[in-house]
TIPA-933066 format. One record per residue (C-alpha): residue in three letters; x, y, z. Coordinates in steps of 0.25 Angstrom, whole numbers, plus 5000, padded with zeros to 4 digits. Layout:
BEGIN
ALAXYZ ...
***
This chain:
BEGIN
UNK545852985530 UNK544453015527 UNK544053025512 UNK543853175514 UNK545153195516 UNK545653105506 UNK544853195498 UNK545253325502 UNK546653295500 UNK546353235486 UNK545553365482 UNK546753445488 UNK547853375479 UNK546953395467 UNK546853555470 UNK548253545472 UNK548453485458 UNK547253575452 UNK548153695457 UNK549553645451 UNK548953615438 UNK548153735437 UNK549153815441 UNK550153745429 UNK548953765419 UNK549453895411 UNK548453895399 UNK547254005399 UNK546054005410 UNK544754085414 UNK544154105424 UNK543153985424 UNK542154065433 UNK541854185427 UNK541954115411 UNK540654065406 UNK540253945400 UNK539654015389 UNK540754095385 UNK541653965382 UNK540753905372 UNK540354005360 UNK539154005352 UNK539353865343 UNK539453785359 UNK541053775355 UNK542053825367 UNK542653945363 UNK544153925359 UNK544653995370 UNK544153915380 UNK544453795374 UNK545753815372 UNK545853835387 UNK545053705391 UNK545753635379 UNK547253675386 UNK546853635400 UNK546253525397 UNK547753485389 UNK548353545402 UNK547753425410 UNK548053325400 UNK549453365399 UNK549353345416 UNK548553195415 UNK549653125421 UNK549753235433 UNK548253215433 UNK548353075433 UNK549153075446 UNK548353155453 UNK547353065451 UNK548152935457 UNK548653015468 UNK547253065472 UNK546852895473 UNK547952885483 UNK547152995492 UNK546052895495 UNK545952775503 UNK545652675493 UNK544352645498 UNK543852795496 UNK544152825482 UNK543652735472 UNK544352805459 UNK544852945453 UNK544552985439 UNK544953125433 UNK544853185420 UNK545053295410 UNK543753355407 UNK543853325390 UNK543553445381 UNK542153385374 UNK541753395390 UNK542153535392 UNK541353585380 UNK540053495383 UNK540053555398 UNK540253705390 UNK539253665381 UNK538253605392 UNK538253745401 UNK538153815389 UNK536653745388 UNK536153755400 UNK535253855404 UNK536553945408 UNK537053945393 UNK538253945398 UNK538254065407 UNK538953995417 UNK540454005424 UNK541253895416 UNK541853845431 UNK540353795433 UNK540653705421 UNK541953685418 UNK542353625431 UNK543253485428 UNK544253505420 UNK544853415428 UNK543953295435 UNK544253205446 UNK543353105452 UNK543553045466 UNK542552925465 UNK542552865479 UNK541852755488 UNK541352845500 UNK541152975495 UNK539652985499 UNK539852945514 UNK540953045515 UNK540253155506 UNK539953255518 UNK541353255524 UNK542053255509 UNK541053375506 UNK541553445517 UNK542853435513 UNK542553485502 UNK542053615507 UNK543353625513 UNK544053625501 UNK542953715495 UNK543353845506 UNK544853805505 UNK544753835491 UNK545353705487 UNK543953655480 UNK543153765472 UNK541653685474 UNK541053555477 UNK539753495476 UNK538853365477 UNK538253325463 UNK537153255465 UNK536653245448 UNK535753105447 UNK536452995448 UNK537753075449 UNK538453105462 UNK539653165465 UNK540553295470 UNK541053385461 UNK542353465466 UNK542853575459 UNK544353635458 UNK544753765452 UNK545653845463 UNK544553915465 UNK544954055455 UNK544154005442 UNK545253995436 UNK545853845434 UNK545253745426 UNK544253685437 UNK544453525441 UNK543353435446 UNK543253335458 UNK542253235459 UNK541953145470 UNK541053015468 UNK540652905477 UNK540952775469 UNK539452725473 UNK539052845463 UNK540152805451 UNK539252735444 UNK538052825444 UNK539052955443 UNK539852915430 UNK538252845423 UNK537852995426 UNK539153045422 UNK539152995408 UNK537353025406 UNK537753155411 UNK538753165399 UNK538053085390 UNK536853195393 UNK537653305391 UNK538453265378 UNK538353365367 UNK538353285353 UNK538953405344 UNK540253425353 UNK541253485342 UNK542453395339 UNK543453475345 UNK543053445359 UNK543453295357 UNK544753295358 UNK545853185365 UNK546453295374 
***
């Protein structure tokens, strides 16, 4: 099989696993379209308890479902010939992440007047890393497209930031009202650059007053 189609049948098994566990997750949500960014954080850049509590709870929610997680990830390897796919990481975003991404918005130019699903997004991460993504970029983003009007994909798009490159896909069934997951697809020529321009992204972007309470070991 082509990768495209590996990949579409990988994307379809994770939409089917996003769908099972959101659909087990019982704890409070919002609607992550029509909430702001600015209305989570309050005056003294803390998030507000309310909201914490809910990202606190689904973030245990996935920890209490690494080993499910952890599957999922081996048996998305055995989707791929072995000469396409080069590795699969995943992760769950940690909370000091989630607040500096609040705090971030909240100084740009928007002030946080923004939907929280425009930065919020990855909750979840996966990243496919794989030796022949750029040759096959146009047929994969069509099949991406695809995915997008059958509902199974919520957007896509092409980042292109410096040295970084990469597709960002995003899962959230579509209502605003799941905890959003992230797909990424990188071309192993671009590893090196993308995880150098990962880390001066976050170096650049750190915030050296983060209260303590967002370094936590869950």
């Amino acid at each position: 099989m082509s990768l495209e189609n590996d990949l579409e049948s990988a994307i379809l098994k994770i939409n089917v696993f996003y769908n099972k566990l959101s659909t087990e997750y019982t704890g409070e949500i919002f609607n992550f379209r029509k909430e702001k960014v600015k209305n989570v954080i309050d005056d003294d850049s803390i998030i507000k308890d309310t909201y914490q509590n809910i990202f606190d709870n689904y973030r245990q929610f996935l920890i209490d479902n690494q080993l499910s997680l952890y599957t999922l990830n081996f048996d998305l390897e055995n989707m791929f010939d072995a000469n396409d796919l080069y590795k699969i990481n995943e992760r769950i975003k940690a909370a000091n992440s989630i607040y500096e991404k609040l705090r971030r918005y909240c100084d740009k130019k928007e002030k946080g007047d923004i939907s929280l699903n425009k930065c919020l997004n990855d909750f979840f991460g996966i990243r496919m890393i794989f030796t022949d993504l750029i040759e096959n970029e146009q047929n994969i983003l069509k099949t991406l497209e695809e995915l997008k009007k059958s509902g199974i994909i919520r957007k896509y798009y092409i980042r292109n930031d410096g040295a970084y490159s990469g597709i960002h896909i995003t899962l959230n069934g579509n209502d605003n009202l799941r905890f959003p997951w992230e797909l990424q697809l990188w071309d192993k020529s671009k590893f090196e650059s993308n995880m150098n321009a990962h880390e001066l992204h976050k170096e650049m972007t750190k915030y050296t007053n983060i209260p303590r309470r967002y370094f936590t070991k869950m």
